[in-house]
N, CA, C and O atoms as a Tripos MOL2 file, in Angstrom:
@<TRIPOS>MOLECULE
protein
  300   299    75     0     0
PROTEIN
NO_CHARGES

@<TRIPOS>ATOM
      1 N          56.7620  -96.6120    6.5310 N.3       1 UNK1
      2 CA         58.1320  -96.3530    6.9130 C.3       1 UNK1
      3 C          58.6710  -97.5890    7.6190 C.2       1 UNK1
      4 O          58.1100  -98.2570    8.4880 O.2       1 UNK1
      5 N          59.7980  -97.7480    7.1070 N.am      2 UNK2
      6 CA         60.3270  -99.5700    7.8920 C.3       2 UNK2
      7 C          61.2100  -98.6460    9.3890 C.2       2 UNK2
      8 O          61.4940  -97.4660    9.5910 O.2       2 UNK2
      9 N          61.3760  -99.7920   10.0910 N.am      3 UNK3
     10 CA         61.7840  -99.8190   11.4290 C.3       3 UNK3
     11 C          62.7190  -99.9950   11.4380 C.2       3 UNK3
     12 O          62.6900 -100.8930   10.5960 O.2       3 UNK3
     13 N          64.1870  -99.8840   11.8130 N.am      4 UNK4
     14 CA         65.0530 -100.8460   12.5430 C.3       4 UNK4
     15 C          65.7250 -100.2710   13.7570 C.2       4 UNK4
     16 O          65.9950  -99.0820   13.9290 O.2       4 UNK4
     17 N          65.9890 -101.3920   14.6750 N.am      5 UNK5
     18 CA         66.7370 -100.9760   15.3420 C.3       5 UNK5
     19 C          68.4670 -100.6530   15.0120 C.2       5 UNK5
     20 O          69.1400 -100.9400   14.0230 O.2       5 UNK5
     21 N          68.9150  -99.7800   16.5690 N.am      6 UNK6
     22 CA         70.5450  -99.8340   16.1920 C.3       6 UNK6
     23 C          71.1470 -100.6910   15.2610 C.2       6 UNK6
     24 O          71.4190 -100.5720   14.0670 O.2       6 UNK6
     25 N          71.3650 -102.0540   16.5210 N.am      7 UNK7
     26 CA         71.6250 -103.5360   15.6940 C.3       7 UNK7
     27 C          71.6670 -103.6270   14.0690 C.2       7 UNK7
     28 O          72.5640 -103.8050   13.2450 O.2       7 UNK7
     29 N          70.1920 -103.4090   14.0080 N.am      8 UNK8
     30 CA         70.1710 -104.1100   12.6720 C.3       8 UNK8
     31 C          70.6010 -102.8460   11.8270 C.2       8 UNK8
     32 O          70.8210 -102.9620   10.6210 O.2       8 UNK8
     33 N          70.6850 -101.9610   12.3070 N.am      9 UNK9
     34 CA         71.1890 -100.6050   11.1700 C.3       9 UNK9
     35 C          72.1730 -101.2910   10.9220 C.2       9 UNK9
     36 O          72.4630 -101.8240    9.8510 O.2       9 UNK9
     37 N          72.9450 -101.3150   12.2800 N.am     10 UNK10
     38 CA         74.4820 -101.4900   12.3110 C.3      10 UNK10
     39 C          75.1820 -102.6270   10.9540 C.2      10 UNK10
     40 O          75.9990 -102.3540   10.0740 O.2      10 UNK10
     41 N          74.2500 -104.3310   11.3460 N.am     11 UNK11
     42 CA         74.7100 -105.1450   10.8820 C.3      11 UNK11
     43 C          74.1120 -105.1010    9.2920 C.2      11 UNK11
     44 O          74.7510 -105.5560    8.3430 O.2      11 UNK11
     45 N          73.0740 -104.6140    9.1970 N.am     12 UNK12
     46 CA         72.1620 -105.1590    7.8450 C.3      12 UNK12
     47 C          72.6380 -103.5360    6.8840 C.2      12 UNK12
     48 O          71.9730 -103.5150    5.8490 O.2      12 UNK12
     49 N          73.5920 -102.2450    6.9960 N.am     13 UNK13
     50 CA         73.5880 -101.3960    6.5110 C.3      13 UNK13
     51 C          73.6950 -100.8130    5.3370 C.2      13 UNK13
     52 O          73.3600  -99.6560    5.0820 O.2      13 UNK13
     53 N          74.2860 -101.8060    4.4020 N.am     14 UNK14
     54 CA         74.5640 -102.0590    2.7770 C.3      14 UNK14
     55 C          73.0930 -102.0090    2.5570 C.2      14 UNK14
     56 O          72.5450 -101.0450    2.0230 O.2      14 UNK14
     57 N          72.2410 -103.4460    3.1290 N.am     15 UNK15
     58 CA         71.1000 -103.6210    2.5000 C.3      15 UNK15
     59 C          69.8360 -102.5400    2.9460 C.2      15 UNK15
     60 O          68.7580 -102.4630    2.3560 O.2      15 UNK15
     61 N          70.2060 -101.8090    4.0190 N.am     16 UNK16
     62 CA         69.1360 -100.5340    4.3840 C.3      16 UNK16
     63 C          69.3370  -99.3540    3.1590 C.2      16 UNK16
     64 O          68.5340  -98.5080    2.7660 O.2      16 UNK16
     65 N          70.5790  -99.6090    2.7690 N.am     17 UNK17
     66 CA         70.7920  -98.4210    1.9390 C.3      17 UNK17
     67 C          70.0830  -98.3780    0.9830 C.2      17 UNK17
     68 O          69.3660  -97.4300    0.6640 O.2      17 UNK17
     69 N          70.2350  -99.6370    0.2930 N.am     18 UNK18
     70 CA         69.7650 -100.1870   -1.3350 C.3      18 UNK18
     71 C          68.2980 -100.2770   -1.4640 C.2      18 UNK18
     72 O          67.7560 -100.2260   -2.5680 O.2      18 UNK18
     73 N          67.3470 -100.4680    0.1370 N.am     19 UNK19
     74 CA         66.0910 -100.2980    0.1660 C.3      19 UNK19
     75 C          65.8130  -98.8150    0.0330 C.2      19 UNK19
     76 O          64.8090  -98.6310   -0.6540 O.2      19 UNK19
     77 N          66.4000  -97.6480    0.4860 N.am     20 UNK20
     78 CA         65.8600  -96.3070    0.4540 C.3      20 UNK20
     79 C          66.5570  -96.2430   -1.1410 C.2      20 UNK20
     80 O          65.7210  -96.4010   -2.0310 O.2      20 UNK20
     81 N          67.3350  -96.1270   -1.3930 N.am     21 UNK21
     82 CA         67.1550  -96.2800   -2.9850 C.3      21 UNK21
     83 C          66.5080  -96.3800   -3.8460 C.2      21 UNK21
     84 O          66.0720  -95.4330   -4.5010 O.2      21 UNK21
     85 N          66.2270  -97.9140   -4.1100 N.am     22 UNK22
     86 CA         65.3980  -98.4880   -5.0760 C.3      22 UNK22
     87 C          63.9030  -97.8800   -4.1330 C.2      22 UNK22
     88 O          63.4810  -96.9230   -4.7820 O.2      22 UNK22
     89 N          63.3600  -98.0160   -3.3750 N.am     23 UNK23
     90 CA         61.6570  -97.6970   -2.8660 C.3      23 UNK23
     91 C          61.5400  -95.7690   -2.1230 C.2      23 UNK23
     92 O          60.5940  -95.2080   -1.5690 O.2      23 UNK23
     93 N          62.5680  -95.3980   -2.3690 N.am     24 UNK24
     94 CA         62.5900  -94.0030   -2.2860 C.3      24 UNK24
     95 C          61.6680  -93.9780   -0.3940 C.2      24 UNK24
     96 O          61.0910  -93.0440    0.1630 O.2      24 UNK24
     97 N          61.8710  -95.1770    0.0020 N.am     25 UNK25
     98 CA         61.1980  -95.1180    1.9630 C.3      25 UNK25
     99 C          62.0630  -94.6260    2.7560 C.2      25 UNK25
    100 O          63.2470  -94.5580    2.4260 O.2      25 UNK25
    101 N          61.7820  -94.3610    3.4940 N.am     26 UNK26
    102 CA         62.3540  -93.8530    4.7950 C.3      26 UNK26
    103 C          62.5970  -94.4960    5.8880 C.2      26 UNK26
    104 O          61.5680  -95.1520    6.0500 O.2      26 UNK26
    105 N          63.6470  -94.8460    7.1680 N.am     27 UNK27
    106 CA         63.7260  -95.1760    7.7510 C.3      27 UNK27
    107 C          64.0730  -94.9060    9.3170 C.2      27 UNK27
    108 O          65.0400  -94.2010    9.6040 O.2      27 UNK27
    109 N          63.4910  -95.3190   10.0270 N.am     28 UNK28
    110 CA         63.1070  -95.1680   11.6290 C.3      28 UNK28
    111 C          64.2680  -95.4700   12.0840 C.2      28 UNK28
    112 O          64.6690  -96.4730   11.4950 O.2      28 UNK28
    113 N          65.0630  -95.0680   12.9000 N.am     29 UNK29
    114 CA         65.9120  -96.1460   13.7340 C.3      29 UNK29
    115 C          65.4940  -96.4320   15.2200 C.2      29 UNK29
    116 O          65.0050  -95.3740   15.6190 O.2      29 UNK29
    117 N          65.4640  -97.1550   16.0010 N.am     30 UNK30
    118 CA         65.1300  -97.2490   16.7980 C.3      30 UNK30
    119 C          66.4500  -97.9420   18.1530 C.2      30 UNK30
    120 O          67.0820  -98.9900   18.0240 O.2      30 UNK30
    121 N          66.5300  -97.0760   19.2190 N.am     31 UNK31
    122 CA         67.4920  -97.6840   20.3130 C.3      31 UNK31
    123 C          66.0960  -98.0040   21.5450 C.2      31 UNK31
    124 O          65.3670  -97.1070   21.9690 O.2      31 UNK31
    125 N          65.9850  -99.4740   21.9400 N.am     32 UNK32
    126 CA         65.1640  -99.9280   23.2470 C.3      32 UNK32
    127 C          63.9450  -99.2980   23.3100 C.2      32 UNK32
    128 O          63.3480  -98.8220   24.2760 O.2      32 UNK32
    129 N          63.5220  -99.3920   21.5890 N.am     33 UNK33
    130 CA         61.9560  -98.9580   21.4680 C.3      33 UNK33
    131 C          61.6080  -97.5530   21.2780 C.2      33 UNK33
    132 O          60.4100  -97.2960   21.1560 O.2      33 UNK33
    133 N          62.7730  -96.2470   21.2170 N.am     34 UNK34
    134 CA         62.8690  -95.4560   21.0480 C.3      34 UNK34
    135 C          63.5550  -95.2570   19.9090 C.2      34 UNK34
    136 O          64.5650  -95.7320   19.3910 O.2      34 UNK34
    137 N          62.4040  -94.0730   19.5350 N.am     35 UNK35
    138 CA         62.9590  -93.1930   18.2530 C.3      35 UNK35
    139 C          64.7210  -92.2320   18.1030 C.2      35 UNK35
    140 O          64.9410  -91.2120   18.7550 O.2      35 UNK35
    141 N          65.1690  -92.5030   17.6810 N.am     36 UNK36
    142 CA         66.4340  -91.9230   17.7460 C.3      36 UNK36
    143 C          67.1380  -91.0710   16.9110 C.2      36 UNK36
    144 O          67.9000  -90.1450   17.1900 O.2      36 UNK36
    145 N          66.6840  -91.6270   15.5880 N.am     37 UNK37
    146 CA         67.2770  -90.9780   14.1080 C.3      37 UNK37
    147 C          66.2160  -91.4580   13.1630 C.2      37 UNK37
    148 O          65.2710  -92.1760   13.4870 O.2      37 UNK37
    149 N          66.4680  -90.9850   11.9440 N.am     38 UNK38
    150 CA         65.5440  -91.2070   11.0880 C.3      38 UNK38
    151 C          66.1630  -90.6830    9.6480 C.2      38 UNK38
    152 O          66.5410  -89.5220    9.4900 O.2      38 UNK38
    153 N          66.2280  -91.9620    8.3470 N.am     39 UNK39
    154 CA         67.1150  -91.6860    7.2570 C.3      39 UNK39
    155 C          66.3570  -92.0710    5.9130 C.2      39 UNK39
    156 O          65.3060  -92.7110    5.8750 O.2      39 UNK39
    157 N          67.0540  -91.5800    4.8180 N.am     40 UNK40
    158 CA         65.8450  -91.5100    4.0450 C.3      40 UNK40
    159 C          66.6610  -90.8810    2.6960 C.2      40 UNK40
    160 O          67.8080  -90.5880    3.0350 O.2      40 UNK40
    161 N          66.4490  -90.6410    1.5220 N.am     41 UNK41
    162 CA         66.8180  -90.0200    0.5510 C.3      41 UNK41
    163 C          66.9660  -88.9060    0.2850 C.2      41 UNK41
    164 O          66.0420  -88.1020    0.4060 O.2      41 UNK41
    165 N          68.6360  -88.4300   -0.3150 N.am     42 UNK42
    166 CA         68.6520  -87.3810   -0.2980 C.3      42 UNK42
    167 C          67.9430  -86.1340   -1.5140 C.2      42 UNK42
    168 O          67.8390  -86.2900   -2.7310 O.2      42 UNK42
    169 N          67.7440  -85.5390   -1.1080 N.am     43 UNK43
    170 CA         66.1970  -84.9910   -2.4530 C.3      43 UNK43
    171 C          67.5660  -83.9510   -3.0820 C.2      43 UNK43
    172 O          68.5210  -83.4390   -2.4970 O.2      43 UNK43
    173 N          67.1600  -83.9390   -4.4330 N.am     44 UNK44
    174 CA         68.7080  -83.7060   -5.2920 C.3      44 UNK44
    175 C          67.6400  -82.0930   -5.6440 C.2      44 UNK44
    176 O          66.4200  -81.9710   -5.5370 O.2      44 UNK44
    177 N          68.5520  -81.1780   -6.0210 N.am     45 UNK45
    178 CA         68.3720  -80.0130   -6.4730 C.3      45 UNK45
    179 C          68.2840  -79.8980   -7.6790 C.2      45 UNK45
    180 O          68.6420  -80.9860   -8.1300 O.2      45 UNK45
    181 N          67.8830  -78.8790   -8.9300 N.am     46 UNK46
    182 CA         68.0820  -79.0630  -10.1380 C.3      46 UNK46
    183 C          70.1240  -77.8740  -10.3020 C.2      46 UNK46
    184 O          70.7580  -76.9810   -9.7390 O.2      46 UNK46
    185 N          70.1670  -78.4920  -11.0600 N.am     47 UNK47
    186 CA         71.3860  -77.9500  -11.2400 C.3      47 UNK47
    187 C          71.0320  -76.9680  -12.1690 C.2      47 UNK47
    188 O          72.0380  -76.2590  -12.1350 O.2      47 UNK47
    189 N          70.4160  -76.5500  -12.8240 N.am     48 UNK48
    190 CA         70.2110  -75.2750  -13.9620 C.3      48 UNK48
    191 C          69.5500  -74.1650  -13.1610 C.2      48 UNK48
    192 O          69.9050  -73.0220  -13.4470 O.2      48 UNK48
    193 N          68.6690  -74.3180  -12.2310 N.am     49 UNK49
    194 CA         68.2490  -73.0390  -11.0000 C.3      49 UNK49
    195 C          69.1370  -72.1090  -10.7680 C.2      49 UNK49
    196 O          70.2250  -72.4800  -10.3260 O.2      49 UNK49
    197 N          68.9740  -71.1080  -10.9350 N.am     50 UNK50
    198 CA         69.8380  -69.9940  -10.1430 C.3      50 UNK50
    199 C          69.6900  -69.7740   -8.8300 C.2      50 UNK50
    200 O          68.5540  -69.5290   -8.4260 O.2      50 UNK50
    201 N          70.6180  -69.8090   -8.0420 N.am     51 UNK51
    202 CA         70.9020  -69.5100   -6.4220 C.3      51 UNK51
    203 C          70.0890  -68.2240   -6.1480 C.2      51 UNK51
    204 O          70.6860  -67.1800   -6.4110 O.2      51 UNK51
    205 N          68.6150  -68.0960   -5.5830 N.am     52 UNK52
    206 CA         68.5840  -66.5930   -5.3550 C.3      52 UNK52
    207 C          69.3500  -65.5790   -4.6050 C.2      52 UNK52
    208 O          69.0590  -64.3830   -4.5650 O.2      52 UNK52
    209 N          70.7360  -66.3560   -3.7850 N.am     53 UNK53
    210 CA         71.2400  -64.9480   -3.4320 C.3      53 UNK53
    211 C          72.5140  -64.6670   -4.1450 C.2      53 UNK53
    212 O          73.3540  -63.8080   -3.8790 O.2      53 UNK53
    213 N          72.4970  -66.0080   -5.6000 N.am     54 UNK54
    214 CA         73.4600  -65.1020   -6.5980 C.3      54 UNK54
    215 C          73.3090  -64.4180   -7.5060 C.2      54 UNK54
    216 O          74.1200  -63.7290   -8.1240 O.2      54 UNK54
    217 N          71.2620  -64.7170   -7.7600 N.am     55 UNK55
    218 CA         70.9530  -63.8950   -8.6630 C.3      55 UNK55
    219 C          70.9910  -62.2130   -9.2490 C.2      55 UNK55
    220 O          70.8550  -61.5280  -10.2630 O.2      55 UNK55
    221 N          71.3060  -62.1460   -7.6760 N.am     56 UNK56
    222 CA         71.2350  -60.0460   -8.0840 C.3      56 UNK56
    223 C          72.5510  -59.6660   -7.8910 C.2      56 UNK56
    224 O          72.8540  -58.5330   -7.5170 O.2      56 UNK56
    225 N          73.8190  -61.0500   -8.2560 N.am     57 UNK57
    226 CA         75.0130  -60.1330   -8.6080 C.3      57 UNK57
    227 C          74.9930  -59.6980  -10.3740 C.2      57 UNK57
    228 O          74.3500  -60.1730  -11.3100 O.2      57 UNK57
    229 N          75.7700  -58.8460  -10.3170 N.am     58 UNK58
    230 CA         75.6870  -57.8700  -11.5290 C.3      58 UNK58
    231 C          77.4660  -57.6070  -12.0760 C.2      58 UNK58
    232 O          78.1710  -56.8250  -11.4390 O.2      58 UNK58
    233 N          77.8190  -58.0920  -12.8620 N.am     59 UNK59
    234 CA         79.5910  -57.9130  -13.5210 C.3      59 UNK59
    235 C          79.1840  -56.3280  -14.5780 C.2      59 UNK59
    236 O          78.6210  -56.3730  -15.6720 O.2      59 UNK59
    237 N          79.5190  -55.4110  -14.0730 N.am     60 UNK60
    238 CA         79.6830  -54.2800  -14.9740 C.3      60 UNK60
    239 C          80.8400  -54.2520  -15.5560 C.2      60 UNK60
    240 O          81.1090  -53.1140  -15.9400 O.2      60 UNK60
    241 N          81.9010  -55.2730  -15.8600 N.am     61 UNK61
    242 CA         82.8740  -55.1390  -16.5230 C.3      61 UNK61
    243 C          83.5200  -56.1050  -17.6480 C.2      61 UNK61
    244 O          83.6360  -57.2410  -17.1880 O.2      61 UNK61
    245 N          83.8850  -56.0210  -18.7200 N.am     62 UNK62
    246 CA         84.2510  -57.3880  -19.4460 C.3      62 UNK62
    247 C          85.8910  -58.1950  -18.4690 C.2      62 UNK62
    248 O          87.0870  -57.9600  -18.2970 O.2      62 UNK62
    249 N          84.8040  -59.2340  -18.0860 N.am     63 UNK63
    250 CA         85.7950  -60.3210  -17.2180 C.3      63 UNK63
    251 C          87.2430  -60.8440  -17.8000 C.2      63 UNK63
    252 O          88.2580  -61.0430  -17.1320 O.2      63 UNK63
    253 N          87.0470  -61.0420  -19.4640 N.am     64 UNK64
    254 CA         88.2660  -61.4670  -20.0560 C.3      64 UNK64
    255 C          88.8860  -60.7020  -20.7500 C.2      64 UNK64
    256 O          89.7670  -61.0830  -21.5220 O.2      64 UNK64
    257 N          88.3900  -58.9740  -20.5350 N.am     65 UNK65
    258 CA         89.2880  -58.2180  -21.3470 C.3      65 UNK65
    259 C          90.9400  -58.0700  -20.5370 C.2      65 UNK65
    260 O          91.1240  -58.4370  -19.3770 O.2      65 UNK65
    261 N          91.7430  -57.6260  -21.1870 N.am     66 UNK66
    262 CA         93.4560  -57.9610  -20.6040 C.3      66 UNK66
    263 C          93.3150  -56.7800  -19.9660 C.2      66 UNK66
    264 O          92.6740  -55.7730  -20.2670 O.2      66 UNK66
    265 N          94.1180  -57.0870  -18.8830 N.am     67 UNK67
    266 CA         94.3660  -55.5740  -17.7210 C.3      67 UNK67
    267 C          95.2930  -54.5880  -18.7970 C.2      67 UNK67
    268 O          95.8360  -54.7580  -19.8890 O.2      67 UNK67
    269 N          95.1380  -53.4600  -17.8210 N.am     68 UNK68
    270 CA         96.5160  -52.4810  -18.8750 C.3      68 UNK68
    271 C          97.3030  -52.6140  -18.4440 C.2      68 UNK68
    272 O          98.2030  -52.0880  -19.0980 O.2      68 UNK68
    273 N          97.7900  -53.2450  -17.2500 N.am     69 UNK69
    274 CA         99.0240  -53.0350  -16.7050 C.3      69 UNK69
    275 C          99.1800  -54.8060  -16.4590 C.2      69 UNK69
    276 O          98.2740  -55.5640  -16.1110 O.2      69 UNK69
    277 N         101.1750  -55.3010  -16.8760 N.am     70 UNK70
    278 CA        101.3790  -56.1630  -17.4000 C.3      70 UNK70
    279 C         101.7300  -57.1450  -15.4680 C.2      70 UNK70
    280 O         102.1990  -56.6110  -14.4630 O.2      70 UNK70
    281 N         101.2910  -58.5620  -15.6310 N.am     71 UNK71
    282 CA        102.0640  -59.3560  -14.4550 C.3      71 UNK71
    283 C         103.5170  -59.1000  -14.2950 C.2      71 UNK71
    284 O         104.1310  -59.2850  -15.3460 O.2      71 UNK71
    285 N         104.0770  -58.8160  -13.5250 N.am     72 UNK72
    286 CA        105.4710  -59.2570  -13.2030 C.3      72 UNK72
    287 C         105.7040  -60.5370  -13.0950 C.2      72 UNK72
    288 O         104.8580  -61.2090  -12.5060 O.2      72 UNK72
    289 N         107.0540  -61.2710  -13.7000 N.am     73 UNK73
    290 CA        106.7350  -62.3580  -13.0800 C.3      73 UNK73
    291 C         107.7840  -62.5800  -11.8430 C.2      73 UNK73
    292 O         108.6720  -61.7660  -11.5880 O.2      73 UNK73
    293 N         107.5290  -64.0010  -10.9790 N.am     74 UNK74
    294 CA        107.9140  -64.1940   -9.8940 C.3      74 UNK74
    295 C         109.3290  -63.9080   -9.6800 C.2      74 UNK74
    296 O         109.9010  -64.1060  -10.7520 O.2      74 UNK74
    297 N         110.3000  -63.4650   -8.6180 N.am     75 UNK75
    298 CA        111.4210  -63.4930   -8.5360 C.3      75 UNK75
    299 C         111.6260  -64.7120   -7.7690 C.2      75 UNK75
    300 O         112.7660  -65.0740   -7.4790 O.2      75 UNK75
@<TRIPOS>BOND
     1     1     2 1
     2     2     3 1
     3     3     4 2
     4     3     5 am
     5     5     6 1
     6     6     7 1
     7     7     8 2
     8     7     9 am
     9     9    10 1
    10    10    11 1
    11    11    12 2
    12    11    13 am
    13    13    14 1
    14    14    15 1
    15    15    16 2
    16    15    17 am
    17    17    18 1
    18    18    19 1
    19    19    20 2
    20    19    21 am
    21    21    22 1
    22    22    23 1
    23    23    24 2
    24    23    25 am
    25    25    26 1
    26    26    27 1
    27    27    28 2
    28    27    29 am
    29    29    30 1
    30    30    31 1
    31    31    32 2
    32    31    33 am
    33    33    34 1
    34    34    35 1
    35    35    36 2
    36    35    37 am
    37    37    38 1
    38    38    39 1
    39    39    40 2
    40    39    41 am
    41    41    42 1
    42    42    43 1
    43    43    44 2
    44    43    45 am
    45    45    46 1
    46    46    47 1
    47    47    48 2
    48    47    49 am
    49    49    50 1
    50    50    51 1
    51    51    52 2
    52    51    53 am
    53    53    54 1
    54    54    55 1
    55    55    56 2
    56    55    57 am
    57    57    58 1
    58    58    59 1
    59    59    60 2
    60    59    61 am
    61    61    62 1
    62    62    63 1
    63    63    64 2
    64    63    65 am
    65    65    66 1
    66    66    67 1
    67    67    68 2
    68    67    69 am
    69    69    70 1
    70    70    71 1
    71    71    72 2
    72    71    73 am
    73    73    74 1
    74    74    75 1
    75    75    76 2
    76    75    77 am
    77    77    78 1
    78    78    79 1
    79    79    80 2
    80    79    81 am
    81    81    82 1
    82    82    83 1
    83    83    84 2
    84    83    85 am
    85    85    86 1
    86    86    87 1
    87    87    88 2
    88    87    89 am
    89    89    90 1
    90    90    91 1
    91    91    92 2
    92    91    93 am
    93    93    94 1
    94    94    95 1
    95    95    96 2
    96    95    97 am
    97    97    98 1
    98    98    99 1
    99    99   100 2
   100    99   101 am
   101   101   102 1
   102   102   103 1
   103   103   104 2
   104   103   105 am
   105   105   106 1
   106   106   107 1
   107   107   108 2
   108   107   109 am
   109   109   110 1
   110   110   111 1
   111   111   112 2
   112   111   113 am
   113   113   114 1
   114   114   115 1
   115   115   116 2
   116   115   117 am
   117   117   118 1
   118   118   119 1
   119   119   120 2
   120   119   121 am
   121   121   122 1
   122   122   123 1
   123   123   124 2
   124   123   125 am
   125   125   126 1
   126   126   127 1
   127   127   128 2
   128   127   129 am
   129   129   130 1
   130   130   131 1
   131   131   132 2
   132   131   133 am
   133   133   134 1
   134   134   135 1
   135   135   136 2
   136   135   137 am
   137   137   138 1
   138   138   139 1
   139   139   140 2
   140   139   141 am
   141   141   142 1
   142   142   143 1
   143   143   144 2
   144   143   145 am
   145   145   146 1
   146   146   147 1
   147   147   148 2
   148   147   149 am
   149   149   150 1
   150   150   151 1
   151   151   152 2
   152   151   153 am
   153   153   154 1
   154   154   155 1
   155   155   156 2
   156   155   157 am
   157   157   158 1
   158   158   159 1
   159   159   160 2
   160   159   161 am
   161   161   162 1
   162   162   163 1
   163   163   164 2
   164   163   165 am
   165   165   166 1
   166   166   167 1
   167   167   168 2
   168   167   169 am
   169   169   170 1
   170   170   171 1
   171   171   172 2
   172   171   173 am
   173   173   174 1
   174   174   175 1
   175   175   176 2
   176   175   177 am
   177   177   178 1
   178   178   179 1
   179   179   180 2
   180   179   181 am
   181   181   182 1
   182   182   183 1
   183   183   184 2
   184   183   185 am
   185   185   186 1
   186   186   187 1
   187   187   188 2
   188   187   189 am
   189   189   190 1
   190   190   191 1
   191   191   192 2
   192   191   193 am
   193   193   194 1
   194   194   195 1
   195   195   196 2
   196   195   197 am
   197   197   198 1
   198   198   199 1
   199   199   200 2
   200   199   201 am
   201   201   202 1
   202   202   203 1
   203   203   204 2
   204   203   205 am
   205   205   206 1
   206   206   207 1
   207   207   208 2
   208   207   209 am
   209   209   210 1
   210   210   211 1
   211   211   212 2
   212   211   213 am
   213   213   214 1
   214   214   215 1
   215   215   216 2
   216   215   217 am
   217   217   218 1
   218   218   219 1
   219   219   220 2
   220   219   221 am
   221   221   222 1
   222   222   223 1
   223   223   224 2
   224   223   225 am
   225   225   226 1
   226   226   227 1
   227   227   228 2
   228   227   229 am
   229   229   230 1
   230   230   231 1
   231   231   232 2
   232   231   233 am
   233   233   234 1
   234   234   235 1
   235   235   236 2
   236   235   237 am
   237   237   238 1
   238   238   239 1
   239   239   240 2
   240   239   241 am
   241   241   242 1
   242   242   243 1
   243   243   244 2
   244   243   245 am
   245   245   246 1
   246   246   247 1
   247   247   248 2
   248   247   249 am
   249   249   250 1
   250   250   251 1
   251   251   252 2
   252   251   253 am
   253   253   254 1
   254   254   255 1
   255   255   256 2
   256   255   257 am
   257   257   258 1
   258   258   259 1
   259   259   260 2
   260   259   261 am
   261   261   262 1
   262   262   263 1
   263   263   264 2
   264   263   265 am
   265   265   266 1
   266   266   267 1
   267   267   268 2
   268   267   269 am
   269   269   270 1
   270   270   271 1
   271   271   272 2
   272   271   273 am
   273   273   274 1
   274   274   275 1
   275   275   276 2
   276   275   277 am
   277   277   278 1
   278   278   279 1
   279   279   280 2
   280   279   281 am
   281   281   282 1
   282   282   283 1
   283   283   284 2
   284   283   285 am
   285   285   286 1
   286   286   287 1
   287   287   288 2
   288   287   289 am
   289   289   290 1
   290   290   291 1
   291   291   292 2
   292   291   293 am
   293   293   294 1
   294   294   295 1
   295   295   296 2
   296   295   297 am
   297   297   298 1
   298   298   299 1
   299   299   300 2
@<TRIPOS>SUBSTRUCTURE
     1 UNK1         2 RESIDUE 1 A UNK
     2 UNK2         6 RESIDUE 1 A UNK
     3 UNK3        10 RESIDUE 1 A UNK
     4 UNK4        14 RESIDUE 1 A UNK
     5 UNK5        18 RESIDUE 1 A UNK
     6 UNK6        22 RESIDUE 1 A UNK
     7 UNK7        26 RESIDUE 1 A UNK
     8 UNK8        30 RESIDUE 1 A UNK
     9 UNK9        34 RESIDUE 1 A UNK
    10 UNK10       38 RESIDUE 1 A UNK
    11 UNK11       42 RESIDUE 1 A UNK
    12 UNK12       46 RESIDUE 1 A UNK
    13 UNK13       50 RESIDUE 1 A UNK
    14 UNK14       54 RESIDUE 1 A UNK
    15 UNK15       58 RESIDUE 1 A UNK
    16 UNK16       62 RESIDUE 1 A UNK
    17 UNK17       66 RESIDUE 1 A UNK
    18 UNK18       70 RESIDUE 1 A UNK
    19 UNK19       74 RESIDUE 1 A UNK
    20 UNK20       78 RESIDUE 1 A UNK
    21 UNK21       82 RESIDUE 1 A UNK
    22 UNK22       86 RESIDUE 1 A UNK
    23 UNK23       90 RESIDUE 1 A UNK
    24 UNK24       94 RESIDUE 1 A UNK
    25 UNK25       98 RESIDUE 1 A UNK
    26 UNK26      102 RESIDUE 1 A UNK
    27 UNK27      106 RESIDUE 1 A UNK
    28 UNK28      110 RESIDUE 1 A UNK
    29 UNK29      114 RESIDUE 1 A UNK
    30 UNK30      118 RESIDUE 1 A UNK
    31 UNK31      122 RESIDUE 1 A UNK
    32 UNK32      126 RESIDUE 1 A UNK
    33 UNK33      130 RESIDUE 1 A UNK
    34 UNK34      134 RESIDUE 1 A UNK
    35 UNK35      138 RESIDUE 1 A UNK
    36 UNK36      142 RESIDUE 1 A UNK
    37 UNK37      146 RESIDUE 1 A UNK
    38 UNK38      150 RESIDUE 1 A UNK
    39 UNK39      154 RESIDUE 1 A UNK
    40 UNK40      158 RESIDUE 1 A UNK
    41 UNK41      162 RESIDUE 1 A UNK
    42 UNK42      166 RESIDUE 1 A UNK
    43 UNK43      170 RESIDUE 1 A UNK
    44 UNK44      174 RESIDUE 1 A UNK
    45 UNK45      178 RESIDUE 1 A UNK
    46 UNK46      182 RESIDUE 1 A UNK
    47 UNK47      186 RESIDUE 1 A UNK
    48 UNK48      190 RESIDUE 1 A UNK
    49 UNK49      194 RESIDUE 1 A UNK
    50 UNK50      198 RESIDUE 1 A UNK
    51 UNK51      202 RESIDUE 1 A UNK
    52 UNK52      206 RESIDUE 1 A UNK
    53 UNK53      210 RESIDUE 1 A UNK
    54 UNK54      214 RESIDUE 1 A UNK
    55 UNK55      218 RESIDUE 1 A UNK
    56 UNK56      222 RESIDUE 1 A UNK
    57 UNK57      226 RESIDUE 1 A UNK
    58 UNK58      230 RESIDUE 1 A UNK
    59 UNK59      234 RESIDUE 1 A UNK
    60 UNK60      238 RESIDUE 1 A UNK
    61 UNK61      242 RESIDUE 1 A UNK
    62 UNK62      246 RESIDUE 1 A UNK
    63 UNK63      250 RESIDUE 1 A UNK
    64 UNK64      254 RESIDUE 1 A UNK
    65 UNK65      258 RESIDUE 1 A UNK
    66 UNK66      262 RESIDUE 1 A UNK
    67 UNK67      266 RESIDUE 1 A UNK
    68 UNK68      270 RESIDUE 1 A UNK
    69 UNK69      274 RESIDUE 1 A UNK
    70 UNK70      278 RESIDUE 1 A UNK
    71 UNK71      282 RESIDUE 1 A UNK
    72 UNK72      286 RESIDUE 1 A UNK
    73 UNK73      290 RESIDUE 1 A UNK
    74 UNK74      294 RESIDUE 1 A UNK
    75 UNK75      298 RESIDUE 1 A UNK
């Protein structure tokens, strides 16, 4: 895991980025030798998974059939 301090977060931050990127590492930050924060890649989800707490909704009705009763429209 690389180190940096504030400072160098601050000034070097383009190029901290492009290292957790490309080497998938993580990084320490450090204020006066202390641990402070700590940054790193964001771990991506699959997008085709179903949400388990949307899985046990249930549509008992056809969604695109036409209502019986017609819109008014706006006055």
């Amino acid at each position: 895991m690389k180190t940096a301090t504030i400072y160098e977060t601050k000034t070097k931050l383009s190029s901290l980025i492009k290292l957790v990127e490309q080497s998938n590492e993580r990084i320490l930050i450090t204020k006066h030798g202390h641990r402070v924060a700590e940054r790193g890649p964001v771990s991506r989800k699959s997008r085709l998974l179903v949400d388990p707490l949307l899985a046990g909704i249930q549509i008992n009705y056809d969604p695109v059939k036409p209502t019986e009763d017609e819109w008014l429209p706006a006055s």
